[in-house]
N, C-alpha and C positions, 0 to 999 in steps of 0.2 A: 274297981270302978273306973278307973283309969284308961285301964286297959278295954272297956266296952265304948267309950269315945275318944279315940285317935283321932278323926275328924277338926276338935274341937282345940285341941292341941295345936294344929296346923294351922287354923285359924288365924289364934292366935300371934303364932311367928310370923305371921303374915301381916297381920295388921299395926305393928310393933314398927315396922318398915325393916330399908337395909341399914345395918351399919352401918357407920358414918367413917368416913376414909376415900381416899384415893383409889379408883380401880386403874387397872394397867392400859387401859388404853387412855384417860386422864394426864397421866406420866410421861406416856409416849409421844402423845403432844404436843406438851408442853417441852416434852426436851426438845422437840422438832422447830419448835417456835423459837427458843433459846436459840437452839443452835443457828439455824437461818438468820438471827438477828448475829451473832456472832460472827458470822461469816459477813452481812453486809458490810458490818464493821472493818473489818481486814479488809476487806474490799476497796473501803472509803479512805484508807489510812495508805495501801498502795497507791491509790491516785492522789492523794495530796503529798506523799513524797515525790512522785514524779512531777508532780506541778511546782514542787517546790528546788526540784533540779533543773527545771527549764527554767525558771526565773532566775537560778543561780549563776547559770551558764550565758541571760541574756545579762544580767547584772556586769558580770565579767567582760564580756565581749564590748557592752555600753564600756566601763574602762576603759579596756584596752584601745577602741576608735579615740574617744577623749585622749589619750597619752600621745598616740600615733599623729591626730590633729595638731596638739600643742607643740608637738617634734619640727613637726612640717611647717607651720606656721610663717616663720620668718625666711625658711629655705628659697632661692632660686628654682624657678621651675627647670629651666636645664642647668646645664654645666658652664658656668662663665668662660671657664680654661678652653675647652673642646670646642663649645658650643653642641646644635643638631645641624645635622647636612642629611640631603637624600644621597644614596648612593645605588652603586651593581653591585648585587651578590655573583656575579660571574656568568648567571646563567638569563641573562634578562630580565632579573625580577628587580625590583626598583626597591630598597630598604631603607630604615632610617637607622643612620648613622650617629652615633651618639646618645641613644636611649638606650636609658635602664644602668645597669650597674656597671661601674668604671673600672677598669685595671686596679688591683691594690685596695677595692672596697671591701671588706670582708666581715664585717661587724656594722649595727647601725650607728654607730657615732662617726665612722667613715665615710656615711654618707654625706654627701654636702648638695646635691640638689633633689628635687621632690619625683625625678625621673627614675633613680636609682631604685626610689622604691615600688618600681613594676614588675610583678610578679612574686613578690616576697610575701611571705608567709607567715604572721606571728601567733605568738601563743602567749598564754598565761598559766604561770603554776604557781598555785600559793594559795 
């Protein structure tokens, strides 16, 4: 009897509905979502470590002008001993005489007036 309604049979599976579960493109999705959200991640976490090396770097530099200010503070703008003169470079250009770093200066605590330090260079390492 079974076998004279197949029909009826099919019917049935059918009205029963589908399984219940995950199909593959469900998954596929969802990992795609995951993943996009894991990569924004990474993404947001590169730019706040670079944001947090520019602050680092401007922290530092704030220092170092404070140290470099405090240094200078009570210095002579020129050199009392020399003083500043205009002079010839030999070739008719007109120079000043006595700016910037003196004979024998070679470290900043050698310096002794605020002219020495033109052109100088500092850094921070720590």
């Amino acid at each position: 009897m079974k076998r004279d309604k197949p029909h009826l049979a099919r019917r049935r599976r059918s009205s029963q509905g589908s399984p219940r579960g995950f199909t593959l493109i469900e998954t596929s999705m969802a990992t795609v979502i995951i993943g996009v959200g894991v990569l924004a991640m990474v993404d947001a976490q590169s730019s706040f470590i670079v944001s947090n090396q520019w602050s680092s770097h401007a922290a530092s530099a704030t220092f170092l002008a404070n140290e470099i200010r405090e240094f200078t503070r009570n210095l002579p703008k020129h050199d009392p001993v020399t003083g500043i003169s205009l002079g010839d470079d030999g070739s008719g250009n007109t120079i000043v005489l006595g700016w910037g770093v003196d004979t024998g200066e070679v470290i900043a605590e050698d310096f002794d007036d605020i002219d020495d330090f033109n052109g100088i260079t500092f850094s921070y390492i720590g």
